[in-house]
C-alpha positions in Angstrom: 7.2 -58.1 -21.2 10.5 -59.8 -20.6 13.7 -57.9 -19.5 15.6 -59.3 -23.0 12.3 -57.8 -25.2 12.3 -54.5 -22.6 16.2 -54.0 -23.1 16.1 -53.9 -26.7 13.7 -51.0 -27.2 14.4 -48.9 -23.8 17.3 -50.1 -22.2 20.4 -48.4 -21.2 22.3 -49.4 -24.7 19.5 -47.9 -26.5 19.3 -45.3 -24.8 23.3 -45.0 -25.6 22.5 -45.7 -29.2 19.8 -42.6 -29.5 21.8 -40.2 -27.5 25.0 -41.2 -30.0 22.8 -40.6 -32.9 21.3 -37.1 -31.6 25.2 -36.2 -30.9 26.2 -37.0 -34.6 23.7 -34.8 -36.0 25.7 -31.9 -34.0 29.7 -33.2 -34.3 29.5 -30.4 -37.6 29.1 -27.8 -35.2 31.2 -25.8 -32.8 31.5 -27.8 -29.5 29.6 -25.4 -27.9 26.7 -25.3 -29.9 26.8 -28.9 -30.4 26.5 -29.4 -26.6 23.8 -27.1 -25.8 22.0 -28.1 -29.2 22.1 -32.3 -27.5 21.3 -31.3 -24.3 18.1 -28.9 -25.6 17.1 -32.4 -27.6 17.3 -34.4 -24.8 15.7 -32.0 -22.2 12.3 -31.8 -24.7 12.0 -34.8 -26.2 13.5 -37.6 -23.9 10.8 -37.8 -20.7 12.3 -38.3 -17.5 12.5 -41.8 -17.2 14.4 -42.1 -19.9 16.5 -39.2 -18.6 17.1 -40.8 -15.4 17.7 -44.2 -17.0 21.0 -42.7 -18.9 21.8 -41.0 -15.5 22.0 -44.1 -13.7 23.8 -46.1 -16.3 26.3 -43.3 -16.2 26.8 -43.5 -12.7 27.1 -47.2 -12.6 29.1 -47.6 -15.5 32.9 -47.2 -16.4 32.6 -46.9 -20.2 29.2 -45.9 -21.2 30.1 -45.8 -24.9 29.0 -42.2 -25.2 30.6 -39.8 -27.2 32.8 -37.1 -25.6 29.7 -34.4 -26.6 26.9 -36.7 -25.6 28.9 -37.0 -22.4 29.2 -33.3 -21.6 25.8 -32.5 -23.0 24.2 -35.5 -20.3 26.7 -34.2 -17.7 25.1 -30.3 -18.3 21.4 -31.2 -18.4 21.9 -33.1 -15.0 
């Protein structure tokens, strides 16, 4: 598999792009709740590649384009 064709279904930005999603299921919610209730969904159902794959984009990148609740949530589960 190519690195364009590998990006695109579990690349950083995706990655970004699920955790965003996961994160807007939980913006009705008291911060919190919201936070623990992300970081639960990413702790079971994300394995820890995937995990470690946010982590490092994270760390290596200035504006990750995560919400301010996917951020704490990520920053908690680590």
């Amino acid at each position: 598999m190519n690195d364009v064709a590998h990006e695109t279904i579990t690349g950083p930005r995706k990655l970004v792009k699920m955790a965003n999603q996961i994160g807007d299921f939980f913006k009705s919610y008291p911060e919190e709740t919201a936070i623990e209730g992300i970081r639960d969904h990413i702790a079971k159902f994300w394995n820890k590649k995937m995990q470690h794959e946010l982590f490092g984009f994270m760390d290596s990148e200035k504006e990750t384009g995560l919400s301010a609740l996917v951020e704490k949530a990520v920053t908690k589960l680590r």
